[in-house]
mmCIF file of the N, C-alpha and C atoms, coordinates in Angstrom:
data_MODEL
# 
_entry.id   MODEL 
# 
loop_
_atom_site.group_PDB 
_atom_site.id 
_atom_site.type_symbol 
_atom_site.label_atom_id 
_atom_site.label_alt_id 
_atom_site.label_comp_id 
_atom_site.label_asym_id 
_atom_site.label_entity_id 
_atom_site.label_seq_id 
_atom_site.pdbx_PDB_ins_code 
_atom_site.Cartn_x 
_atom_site.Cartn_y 
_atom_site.Cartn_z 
_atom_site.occupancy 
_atom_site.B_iso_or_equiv 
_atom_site.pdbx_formal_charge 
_atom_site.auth_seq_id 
_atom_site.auth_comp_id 
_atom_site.auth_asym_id 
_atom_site.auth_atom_id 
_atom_site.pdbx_PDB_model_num 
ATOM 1   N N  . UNK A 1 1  ? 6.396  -50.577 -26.205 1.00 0.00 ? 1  UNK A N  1 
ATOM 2   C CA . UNK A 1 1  ? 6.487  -49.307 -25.512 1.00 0.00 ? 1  UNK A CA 1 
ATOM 3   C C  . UNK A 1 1  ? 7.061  -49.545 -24.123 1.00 0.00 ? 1  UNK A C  1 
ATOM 4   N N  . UNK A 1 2  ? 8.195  -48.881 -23.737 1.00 0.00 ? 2  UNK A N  1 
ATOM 5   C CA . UNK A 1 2  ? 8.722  -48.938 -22.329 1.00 0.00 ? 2  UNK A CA 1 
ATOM 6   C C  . UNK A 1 2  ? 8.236  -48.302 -21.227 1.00 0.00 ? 2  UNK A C  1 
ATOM 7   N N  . UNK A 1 3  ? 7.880  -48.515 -19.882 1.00 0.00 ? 3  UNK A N  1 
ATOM 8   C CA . UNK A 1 3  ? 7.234  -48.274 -19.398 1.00 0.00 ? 3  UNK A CA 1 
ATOM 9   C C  . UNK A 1 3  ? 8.223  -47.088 -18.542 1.00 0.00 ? 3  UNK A C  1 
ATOM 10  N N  . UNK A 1 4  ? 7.696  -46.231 -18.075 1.00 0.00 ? 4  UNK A N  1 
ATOM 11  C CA . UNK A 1 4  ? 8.697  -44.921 -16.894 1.00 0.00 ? 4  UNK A CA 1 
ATOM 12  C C  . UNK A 1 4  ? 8.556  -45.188 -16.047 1.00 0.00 ? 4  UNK A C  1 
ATOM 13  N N  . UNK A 1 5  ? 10.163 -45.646 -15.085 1.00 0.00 ? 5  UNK A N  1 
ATOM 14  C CA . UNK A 1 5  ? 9.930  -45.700 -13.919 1.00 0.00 ? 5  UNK A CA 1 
ATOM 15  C C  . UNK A 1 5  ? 10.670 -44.790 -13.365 1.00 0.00 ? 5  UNK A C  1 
ATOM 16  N N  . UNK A 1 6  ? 10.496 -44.827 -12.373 1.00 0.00 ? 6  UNK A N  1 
ATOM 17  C CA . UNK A 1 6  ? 10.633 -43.648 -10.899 1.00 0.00 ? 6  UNK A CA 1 
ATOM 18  C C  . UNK A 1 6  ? 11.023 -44.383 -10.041 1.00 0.00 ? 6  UNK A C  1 
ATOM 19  N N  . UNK A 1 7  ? 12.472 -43.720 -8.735  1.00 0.00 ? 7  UNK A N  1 
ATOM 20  C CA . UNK A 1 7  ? 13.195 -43.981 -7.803  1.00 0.00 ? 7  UNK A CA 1 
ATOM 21  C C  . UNK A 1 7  ? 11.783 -43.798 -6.688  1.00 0.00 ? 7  UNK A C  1 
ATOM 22  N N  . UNK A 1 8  ? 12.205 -44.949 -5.816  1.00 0.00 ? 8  UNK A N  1 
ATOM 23  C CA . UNK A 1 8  ? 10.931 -44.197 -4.768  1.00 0.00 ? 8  UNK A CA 1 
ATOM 24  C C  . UNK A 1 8  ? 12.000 -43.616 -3.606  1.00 0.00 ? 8  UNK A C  1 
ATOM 25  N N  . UNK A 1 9  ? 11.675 -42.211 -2.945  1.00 0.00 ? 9  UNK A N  1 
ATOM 26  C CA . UNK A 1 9  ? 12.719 -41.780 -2.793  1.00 0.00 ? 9  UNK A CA 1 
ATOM 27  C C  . UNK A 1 9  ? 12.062 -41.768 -0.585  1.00 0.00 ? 9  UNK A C  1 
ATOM 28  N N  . UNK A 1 10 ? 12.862 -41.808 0.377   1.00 0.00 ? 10 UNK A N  1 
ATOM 29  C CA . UNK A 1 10 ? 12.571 -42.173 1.430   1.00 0.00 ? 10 UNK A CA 1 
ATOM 30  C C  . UNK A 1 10 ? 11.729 -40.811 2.079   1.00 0.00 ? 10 UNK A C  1 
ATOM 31  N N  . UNK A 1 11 ? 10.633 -41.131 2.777   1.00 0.00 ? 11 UNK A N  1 
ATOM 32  C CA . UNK A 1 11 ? 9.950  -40.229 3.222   1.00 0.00 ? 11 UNK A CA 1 
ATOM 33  C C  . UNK A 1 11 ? 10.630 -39.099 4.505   1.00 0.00 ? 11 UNK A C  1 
ATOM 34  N N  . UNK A 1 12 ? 11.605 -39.937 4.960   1.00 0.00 ? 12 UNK A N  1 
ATOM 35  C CA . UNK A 1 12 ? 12.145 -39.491 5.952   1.00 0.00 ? 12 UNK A CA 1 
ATOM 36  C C  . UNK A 1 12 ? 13.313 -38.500 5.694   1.00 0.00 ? 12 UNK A C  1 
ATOM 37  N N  . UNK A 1 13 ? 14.436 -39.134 4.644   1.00 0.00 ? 13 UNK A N  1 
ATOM 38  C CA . UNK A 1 13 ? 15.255 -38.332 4.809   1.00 0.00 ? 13 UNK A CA 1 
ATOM 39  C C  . UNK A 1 13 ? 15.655 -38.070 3.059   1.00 0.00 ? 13 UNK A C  1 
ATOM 40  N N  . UNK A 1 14 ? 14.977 -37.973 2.097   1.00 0.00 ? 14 UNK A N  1 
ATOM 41  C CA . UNK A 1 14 ? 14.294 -38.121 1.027   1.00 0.00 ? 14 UNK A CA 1 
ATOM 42  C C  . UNK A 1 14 ? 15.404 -38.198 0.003   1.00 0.00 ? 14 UNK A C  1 
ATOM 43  N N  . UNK A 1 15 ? 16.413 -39.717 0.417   1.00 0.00 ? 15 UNK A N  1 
ATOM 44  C CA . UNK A 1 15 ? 17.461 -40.288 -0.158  1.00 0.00 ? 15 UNK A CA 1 
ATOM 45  C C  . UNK A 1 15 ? 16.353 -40.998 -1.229  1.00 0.00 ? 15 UNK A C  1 
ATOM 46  N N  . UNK A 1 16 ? 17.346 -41.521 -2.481  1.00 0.00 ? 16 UNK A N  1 
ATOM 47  C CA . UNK A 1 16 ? 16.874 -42.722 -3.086  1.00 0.00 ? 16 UNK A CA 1 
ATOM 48  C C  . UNK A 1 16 ? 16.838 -44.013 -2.280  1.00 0.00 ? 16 UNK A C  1 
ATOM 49  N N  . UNK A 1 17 ? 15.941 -45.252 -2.509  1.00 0.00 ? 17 UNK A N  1 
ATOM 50  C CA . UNK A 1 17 ? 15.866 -46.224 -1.719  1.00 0.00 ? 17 UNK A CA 1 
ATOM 51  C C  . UNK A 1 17 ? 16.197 -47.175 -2.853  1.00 0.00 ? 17 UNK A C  1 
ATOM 52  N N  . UNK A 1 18 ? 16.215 -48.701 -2.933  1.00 0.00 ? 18 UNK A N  1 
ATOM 53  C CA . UNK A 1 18 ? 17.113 -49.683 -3.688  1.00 0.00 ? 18 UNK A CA 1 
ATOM 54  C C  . UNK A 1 18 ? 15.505 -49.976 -4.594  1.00 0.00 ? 18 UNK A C  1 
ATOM 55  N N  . UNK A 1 19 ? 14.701 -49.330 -4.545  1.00 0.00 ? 19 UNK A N  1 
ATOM 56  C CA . UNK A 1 19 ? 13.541 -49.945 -5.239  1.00 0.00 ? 19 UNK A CA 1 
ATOM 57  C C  . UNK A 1 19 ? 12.959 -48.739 -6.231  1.00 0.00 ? 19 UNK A C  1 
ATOM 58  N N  . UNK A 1 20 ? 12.324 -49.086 -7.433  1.00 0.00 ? 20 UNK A N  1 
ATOM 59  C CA . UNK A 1 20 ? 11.725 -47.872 -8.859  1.00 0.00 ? 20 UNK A CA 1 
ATOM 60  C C  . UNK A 1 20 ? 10.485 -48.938 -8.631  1.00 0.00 ? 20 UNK A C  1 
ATOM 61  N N  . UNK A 1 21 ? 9.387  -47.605 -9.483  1.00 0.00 ? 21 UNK A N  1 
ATOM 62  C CA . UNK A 1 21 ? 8.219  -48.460 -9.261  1.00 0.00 ? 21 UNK A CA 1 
ATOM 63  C C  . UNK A 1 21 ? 7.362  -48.070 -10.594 1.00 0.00 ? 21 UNK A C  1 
ATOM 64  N N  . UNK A 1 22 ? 6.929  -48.514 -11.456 1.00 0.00 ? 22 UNK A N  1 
ATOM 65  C CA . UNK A 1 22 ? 6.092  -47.484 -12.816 1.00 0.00 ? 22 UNK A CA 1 
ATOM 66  C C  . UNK A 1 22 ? 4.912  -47.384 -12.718 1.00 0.00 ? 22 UNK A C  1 
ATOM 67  N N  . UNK A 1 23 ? 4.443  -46.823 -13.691 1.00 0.00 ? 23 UNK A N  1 
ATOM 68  C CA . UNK A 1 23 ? 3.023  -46.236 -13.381 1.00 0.00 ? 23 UNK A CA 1 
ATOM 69  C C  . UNK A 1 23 ? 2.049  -47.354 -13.399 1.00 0.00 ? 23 UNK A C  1 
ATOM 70  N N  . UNK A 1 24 ? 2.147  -48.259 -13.358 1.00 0.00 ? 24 UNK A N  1 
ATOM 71  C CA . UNK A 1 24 ? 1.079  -49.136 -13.240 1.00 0.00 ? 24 UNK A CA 1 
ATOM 72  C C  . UNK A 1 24 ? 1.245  -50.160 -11.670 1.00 0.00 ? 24 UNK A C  1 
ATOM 73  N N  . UNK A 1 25 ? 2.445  -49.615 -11.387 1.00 0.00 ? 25 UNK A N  1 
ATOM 74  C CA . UNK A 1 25 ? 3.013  -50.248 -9.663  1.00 0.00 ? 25 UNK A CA 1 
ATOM 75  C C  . UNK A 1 25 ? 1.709  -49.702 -8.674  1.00 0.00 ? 25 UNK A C  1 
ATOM 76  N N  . UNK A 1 26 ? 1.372  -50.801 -7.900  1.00 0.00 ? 26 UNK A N  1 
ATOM 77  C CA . UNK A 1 26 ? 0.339  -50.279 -6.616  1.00 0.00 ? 26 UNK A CA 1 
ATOM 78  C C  . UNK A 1 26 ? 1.171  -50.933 -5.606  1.00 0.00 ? 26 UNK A C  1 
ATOM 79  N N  . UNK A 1 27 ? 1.192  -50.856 -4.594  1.00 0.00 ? 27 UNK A N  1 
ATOM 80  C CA . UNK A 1 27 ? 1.319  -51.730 -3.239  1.00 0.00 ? 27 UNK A CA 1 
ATOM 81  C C  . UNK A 1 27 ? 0.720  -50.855 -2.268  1.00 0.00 ? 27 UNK A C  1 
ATOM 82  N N  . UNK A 1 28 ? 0.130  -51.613 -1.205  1.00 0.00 ? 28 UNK A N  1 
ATOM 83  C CA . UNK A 1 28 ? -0.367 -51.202 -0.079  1.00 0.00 ? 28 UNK A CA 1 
ATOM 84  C C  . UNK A 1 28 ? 0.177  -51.834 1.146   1.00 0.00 ? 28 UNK A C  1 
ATOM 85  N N  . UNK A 1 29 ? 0.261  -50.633 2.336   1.00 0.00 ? 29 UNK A N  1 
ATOM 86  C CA . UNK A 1 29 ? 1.029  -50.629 3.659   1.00 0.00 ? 29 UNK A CA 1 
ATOM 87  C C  . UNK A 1 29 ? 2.240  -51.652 3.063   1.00 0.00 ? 29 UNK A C  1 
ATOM 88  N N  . UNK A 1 30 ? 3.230  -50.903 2.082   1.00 0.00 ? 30 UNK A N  1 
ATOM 89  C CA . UNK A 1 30 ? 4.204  -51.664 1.650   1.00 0.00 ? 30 UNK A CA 1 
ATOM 90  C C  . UNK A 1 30 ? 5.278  -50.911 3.034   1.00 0.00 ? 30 UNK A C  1 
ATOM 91  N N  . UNK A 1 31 ? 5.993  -52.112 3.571   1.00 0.00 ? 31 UNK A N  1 
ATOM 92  C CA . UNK A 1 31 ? 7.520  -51.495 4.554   1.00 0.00 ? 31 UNK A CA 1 
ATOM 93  C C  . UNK A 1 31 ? 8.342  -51.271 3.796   1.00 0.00 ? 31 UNK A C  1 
ATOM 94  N N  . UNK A 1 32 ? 8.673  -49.745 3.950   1.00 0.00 ? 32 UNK A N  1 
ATOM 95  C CA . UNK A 1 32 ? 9.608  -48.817 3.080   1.00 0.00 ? 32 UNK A CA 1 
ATOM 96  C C  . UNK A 1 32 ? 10.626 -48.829 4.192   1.00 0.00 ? 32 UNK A C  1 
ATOM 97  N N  . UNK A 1 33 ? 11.908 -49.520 3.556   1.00 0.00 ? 33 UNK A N  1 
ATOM 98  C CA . UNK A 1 33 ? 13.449 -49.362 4.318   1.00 0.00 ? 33 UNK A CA 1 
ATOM 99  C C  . UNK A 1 33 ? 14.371 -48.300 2.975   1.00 0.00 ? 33 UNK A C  1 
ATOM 100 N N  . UNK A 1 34 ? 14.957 -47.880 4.486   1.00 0.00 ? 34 UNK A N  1 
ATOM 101 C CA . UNK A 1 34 ? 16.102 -46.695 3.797   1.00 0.00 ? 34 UNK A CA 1 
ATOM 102 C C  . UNK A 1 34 ? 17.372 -47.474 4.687   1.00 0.00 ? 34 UNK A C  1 
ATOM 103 N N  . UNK A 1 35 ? 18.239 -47.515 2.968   1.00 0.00 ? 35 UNK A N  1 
ATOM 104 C CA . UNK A 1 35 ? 19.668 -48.345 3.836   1.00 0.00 ? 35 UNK A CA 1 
ATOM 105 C C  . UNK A 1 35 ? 20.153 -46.598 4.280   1.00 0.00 ? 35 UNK A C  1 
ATOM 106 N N  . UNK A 1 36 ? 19.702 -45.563 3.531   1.00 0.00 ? 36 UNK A N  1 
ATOM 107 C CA . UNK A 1 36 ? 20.628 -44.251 4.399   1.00 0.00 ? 36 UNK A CA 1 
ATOM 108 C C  . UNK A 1 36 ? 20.450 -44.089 6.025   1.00 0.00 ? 36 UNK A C  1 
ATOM 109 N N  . UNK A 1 37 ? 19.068 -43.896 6.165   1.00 0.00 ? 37 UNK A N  1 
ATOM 110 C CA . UNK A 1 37 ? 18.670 -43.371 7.629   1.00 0.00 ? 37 UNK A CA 1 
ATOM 111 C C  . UNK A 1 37 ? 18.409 -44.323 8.357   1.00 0.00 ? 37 UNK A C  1 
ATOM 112 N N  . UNK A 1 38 ? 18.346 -45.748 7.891   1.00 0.00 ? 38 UNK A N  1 
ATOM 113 C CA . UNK A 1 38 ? 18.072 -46.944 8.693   1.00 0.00 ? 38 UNK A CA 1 
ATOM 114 C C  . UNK A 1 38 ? 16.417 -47.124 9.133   1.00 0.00 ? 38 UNK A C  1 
ATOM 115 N N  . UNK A 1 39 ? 15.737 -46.286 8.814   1.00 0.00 ? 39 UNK A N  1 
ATOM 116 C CA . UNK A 1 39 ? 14.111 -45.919 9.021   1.00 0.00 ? 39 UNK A CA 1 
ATOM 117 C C  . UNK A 1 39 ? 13.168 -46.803 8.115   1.00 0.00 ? 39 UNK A C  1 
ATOM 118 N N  . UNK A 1 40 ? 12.149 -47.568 8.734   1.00 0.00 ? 40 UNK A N  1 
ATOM 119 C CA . UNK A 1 40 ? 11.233 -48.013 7.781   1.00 0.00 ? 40 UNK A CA 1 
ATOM 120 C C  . UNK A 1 40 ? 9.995  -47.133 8.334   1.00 0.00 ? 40 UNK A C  1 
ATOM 121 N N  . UNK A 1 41 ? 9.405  -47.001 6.921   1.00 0.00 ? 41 UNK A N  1 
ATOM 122 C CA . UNK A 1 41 ? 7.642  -46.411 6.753   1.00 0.00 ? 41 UNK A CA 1 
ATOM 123 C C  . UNK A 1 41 ? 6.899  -47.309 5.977   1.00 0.00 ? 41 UNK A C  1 
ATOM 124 N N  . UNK A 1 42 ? 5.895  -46.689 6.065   1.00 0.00 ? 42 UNK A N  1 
ATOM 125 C CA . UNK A 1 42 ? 4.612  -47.827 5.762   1.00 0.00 ? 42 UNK A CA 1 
ATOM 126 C C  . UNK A 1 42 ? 4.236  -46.955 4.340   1.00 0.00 ? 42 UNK A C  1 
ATOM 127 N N  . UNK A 1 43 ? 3.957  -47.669 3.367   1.00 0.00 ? 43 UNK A N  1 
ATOM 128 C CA . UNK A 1 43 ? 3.695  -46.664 1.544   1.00 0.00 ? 43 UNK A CA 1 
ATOM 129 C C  . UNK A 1 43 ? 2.322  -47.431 1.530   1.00 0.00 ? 43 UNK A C  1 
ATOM 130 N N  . UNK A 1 44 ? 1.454  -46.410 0.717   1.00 0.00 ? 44 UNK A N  1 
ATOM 131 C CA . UNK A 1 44 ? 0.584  -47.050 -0.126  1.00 0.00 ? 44 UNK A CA 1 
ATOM 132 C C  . UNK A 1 44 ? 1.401  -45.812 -1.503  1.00 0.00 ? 44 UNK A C  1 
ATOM 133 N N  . UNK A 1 45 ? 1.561  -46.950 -2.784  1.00 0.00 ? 45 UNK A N  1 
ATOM 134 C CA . UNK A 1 45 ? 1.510  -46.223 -3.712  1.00 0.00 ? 45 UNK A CA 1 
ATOM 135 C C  . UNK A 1 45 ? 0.739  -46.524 -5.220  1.00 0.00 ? 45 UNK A C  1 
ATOM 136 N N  . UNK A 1 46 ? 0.036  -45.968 -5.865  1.00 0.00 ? 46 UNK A N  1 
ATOM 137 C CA . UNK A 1 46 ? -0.878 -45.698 -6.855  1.00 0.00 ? 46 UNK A CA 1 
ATOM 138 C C  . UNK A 1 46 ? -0.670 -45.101 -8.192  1.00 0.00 ? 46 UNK A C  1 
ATOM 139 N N  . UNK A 1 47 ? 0.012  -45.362 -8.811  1.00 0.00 ? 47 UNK A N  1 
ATOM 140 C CA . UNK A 1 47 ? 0.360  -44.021 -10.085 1.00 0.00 ? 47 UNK A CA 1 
ATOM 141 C C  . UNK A 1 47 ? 1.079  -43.247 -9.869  1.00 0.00 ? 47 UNK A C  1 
ATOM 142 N N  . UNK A 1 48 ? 2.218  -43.714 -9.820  1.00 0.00 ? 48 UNK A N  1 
ATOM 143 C CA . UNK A 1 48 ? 3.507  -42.505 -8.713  1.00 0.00 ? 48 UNK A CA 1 
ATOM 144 C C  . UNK A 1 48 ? 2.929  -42.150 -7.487  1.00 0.00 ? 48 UNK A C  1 
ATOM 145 N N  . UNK A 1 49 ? 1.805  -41.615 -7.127  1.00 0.00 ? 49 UNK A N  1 
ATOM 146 C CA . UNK A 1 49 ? 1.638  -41.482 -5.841  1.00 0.00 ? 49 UNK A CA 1 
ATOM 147 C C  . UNK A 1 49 ? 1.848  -42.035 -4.767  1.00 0.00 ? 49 UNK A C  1 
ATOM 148 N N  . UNK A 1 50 ? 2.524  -41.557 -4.105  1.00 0.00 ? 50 UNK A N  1 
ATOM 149 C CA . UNK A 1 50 ? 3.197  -42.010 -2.877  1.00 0.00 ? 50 UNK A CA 1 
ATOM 150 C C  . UNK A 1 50 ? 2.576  -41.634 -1.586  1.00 0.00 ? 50 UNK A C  1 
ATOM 151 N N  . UNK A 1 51 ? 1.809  -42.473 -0.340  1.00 0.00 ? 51 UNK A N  1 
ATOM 152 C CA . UNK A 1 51 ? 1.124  -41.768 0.431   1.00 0.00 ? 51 UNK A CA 1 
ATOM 153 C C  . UNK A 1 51 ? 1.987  -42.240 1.553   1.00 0.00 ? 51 UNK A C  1 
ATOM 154 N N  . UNK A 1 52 ? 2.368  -41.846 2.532   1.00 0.00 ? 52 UNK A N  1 
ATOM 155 C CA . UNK A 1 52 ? 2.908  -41.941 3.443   1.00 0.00 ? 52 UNK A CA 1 
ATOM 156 C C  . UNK A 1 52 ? 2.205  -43.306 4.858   1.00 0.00 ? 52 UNK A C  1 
ATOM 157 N N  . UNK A 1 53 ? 2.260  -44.451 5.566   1.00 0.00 ? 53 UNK A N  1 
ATOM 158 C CA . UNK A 1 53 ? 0.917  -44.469 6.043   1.00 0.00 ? 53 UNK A CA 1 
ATOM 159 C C  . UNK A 1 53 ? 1.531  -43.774 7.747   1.00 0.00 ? 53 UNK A C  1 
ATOM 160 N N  . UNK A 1 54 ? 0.704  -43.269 8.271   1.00 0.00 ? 54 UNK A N  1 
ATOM 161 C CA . UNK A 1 54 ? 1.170  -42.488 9.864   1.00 0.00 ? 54 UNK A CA 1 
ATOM 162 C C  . UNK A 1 54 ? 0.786  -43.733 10.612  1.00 0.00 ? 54 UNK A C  1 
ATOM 163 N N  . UNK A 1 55 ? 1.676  -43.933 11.849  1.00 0.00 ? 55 UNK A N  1 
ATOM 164 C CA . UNK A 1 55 ? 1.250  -45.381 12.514  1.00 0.00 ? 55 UNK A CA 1 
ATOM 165 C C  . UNK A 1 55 ? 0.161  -45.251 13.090  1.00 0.00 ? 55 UNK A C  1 
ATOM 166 N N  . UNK A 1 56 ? -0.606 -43.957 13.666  1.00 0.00 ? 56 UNK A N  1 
ATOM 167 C CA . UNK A 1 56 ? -1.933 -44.677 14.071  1.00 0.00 ? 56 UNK A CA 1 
ATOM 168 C C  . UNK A 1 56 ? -3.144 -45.528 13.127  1.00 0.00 ? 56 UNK A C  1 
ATOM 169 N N  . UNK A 1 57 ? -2.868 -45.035 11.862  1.00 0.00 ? 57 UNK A N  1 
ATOM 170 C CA . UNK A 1 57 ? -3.813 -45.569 10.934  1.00 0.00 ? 57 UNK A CA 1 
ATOM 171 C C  . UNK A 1 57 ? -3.309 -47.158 10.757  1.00 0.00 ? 57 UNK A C  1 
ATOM 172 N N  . UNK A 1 58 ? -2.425 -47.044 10.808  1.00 0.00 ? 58 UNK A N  1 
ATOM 173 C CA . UNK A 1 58 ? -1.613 -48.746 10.623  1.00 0.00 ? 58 UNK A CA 1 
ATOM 174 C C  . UNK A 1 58 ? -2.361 -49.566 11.799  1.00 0.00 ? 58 UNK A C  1 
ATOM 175 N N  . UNK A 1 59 ? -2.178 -48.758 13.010  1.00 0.00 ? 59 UNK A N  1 
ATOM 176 C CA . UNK A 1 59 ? -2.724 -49.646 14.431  1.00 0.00 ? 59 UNK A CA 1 
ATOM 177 C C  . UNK A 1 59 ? -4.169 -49.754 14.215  1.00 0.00 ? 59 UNK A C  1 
ATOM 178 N N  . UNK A 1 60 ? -5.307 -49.130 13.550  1.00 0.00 ? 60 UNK A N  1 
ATOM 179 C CA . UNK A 1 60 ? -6.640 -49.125 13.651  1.00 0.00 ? 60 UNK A CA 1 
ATOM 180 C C  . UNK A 1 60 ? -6.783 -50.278 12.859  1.00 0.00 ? 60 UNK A C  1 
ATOM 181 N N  . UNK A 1 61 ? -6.067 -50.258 11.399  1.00 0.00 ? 61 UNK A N  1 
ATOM 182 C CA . UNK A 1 61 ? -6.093 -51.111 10.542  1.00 0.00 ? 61 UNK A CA 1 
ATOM 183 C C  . UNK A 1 61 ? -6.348 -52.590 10.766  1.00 0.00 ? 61 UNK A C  1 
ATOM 184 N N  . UNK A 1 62 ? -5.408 -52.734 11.957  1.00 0.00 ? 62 UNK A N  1 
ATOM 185 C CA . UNK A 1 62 ? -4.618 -54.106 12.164  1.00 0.00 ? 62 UNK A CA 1 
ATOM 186 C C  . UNK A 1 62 ? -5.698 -55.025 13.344  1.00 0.00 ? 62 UNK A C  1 
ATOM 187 N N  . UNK A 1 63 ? -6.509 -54.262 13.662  1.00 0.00 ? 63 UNK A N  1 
ATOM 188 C CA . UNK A 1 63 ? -7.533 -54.708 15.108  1.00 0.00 ? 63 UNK A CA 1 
ATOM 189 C C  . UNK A 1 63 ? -8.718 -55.277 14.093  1.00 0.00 ? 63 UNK A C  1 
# 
């Protein structure tokens, strides 16, 4: 059985990015680069879900 994957598409300017991820893909505070807008973000993603991370939560994280 083949698994479905999905473009992960940029939070910012909501181009495709060079990476697909399937439903069993997790990563956390993964650095999301867009070769369009030149912008990296921070992903947690879960089952297609895609969460955005906002940098203050990144900075609390990291202390």
């Amino acid at each position: 059985m083949k698994s479905k994957c999905k473009w992960i598409l940029c939070p910012v300017c909501g181009n495709k990015t060079r990476l697909q991820i399937r439903n069993d893909t997790e990563l956390k505070n993964f650095p999301l680069y867009c070769p369009k807008c030149r912008q990296e973000s921070l992903i947690d993603v879960n089952k297609f879900k895609i969460r955005v991370i906002t940098e203050p939560d990144a900075k609390t994280q990291s202390r």
